[in-house]
Short mmCIF file of the C-alpha atoms (twelve columns), coordinates in Angstrom:
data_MODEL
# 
_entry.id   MODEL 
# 
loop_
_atom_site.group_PDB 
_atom_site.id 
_atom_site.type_symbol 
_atom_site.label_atom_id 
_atom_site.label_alt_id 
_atom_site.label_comp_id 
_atom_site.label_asym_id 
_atom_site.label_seq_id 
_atom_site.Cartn_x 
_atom_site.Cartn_y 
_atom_site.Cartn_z 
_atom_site.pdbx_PDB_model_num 
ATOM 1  C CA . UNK A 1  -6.514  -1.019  -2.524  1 
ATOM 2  C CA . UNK A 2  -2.658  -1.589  -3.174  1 
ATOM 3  C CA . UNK A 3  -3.534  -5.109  -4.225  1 
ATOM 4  C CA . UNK A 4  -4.290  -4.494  -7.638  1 
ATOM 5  C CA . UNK A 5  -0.771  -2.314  -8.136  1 
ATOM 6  C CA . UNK A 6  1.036   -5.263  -6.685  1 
ATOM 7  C CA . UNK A 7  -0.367  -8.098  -8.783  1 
ATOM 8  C CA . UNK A 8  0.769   -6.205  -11.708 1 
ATOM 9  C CA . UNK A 9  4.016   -5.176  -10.610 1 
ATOM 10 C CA . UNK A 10 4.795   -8.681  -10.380 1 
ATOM 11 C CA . UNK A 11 3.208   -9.773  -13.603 1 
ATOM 12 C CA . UNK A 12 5.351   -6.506  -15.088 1 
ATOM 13 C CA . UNK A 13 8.430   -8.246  -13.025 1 
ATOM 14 C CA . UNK A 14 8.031   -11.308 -14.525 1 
ATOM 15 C CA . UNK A 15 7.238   -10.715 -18.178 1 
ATOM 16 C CA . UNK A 16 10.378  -8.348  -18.097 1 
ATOM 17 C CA . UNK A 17 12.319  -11.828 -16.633 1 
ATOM 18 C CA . UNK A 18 10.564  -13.595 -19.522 1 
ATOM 19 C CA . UNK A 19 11.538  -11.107 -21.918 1 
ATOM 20 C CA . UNK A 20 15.306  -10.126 -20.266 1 
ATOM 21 C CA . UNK A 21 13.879  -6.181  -20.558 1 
ATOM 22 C CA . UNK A 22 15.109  -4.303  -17.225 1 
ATOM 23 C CA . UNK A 23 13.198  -1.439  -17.885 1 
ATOM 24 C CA . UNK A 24 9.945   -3.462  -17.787 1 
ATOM 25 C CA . UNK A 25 11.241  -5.410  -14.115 1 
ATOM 26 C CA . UNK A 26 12.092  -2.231  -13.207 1 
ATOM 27 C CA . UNK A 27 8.423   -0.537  -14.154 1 
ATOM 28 C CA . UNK A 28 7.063   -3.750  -12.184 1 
ATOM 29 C CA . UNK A 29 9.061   -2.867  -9.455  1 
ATOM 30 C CA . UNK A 30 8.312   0.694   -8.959  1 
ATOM 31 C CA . UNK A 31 4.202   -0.875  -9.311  1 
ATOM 32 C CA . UNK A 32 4.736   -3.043  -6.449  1 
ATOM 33 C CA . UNK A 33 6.221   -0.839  -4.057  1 
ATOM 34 C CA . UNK A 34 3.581   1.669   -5.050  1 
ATOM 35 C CA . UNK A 35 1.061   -0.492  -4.275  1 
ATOM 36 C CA . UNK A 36 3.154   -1.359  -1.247  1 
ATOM 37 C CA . UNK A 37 3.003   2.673   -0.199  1 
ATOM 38 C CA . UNK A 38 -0.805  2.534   -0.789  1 
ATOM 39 C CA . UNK A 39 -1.170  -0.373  1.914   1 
ATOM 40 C CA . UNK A 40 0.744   1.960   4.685   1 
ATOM 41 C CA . UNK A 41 -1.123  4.451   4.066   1 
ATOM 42 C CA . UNK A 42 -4.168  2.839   4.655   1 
ATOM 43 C CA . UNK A 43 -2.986  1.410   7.686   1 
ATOM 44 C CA . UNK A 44 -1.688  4.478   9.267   1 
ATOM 45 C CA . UNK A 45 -5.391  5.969   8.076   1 
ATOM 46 C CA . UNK A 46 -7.073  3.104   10.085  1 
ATOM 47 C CA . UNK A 47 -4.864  3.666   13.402  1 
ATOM 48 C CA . UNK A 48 -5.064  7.723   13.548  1 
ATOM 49 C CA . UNK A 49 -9.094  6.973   13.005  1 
ATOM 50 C CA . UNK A 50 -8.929  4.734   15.816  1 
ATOM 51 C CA . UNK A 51 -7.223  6.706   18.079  1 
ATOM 52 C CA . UNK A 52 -9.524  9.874   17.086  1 
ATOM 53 C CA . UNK A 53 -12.032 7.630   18.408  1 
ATOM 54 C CA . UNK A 54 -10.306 6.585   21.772  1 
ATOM 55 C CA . UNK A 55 -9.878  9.980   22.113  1 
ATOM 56 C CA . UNK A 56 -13.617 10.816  21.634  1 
ATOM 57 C CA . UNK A 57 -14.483 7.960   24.080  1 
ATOM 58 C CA . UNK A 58 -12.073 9.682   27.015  1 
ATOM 59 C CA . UNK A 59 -13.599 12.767  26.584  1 
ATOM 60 C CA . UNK A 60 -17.228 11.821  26.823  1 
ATOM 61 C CA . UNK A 61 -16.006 9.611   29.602  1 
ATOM 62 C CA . UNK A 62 -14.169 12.946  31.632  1 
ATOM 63 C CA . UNK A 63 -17.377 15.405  30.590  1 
# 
């Protein structure tokens, strides 16, 4: 998901090295952490699913 943003934040990062433009390091940048951001998201997505489910299981399990 986040991969994509973070493979061209760095190509951003390093075409603005290339080219000595900040503003294009710092567009590459802001890409990567938002692809970054993405990846946590997903994460904490995955481990409040997985919980719901624990839950689920403990309350069949106590019915």
């Amino acid at each position: 998901m986040g991969i994509l943003d973070k493979i061209t934040g760095r190509a951003k990062k390093a075409a603005g090295d290339i080219a000595d433009d900040a503003s294009l390091r710092r567009e590459g940048r802001q890409e990567e952490r938002k692809g970054e951001a993405k990846d946590e998201l997903s994460n904490a997505q995955e481990r409040a699913d997985a919980k719901a489910d624990e839950v689920a299981d403990l309350e069949r399990k106590t019915s």
